[in-house]
C-alpha positions as CSV (number, residue, x, y, z in Angstrom):
1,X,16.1,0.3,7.0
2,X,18.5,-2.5,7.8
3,X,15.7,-4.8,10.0
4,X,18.0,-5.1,12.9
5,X,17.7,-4.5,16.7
6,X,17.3,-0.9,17.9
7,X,18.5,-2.0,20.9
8,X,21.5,-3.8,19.9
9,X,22.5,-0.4,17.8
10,X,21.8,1.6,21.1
11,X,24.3,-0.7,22.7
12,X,27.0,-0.2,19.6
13,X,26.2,3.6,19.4
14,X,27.5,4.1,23.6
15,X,30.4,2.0,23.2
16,X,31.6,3.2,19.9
17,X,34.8,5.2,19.6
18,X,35.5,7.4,16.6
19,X,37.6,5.4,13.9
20,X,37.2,1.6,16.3
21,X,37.6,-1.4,15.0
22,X,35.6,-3.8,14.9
23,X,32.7,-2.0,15.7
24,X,31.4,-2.7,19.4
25,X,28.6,-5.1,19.1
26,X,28.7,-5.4,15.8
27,X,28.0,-9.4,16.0
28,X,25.0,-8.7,17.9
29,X,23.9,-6.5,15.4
30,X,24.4,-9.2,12.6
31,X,22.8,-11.7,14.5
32,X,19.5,-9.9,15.0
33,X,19.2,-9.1,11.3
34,X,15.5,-10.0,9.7
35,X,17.4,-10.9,6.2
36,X,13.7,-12.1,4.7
37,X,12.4,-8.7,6.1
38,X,15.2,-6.8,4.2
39,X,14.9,-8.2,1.1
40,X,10.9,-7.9,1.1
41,X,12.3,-4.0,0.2
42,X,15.6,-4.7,-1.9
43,X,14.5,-7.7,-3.8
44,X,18.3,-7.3,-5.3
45,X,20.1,-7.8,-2.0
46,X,22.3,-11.0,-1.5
47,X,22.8,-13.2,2.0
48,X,26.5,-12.9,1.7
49,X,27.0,-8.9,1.1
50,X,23.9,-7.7,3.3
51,X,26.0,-8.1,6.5
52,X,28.8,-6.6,5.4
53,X,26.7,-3.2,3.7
54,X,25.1,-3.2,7.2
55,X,28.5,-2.9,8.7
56,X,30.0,-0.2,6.1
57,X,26.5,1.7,6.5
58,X,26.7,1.6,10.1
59,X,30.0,2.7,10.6
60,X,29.0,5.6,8.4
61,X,26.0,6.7,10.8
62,X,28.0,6.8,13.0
63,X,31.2,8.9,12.2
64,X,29.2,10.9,10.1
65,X,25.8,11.6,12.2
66,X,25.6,10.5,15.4
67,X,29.6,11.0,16.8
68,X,29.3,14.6,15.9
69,X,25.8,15.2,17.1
70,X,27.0,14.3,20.5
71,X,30.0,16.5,20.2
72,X,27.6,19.4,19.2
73,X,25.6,18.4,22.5
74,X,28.5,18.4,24.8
């Protein structure tokens, strides 16, 4: 959805603590972004706030999806 490395979000997802900030690996994240890729699907997104809807989005993932699935499969 947000043309970035899988890896590089595998990386953030193991480090990530609920509620840290910054976001572990975040800057690795942002730096693998395919912002011509993105845009190819949301012809209304800008350079400046794609980075930064990433981010919010991400954080969101993972508080809200992935921190409680591994609580549920501990």
């Amino acid at each position: 959805e947000w043309f970035v490395s899988e890896k590089e979000l595998h990386a953030s997802n193991l480090q990530y603590m609920p509620g840290e900030d910054p976001i572990p690996n975040m800057k690795a994240i942002i730096n693998s972004k395919d912002y011509e890729g993105y845009k190819a699907n949301h012809p209304e997104a800008k350079p400046f706030k794609y980075p930064q809807e990433m981010k919010r989005a991400w954080r969101k993932m993972l508080d809200d999806e992935l921190i409680p699935l591994e609580n549920e499969l501990r």
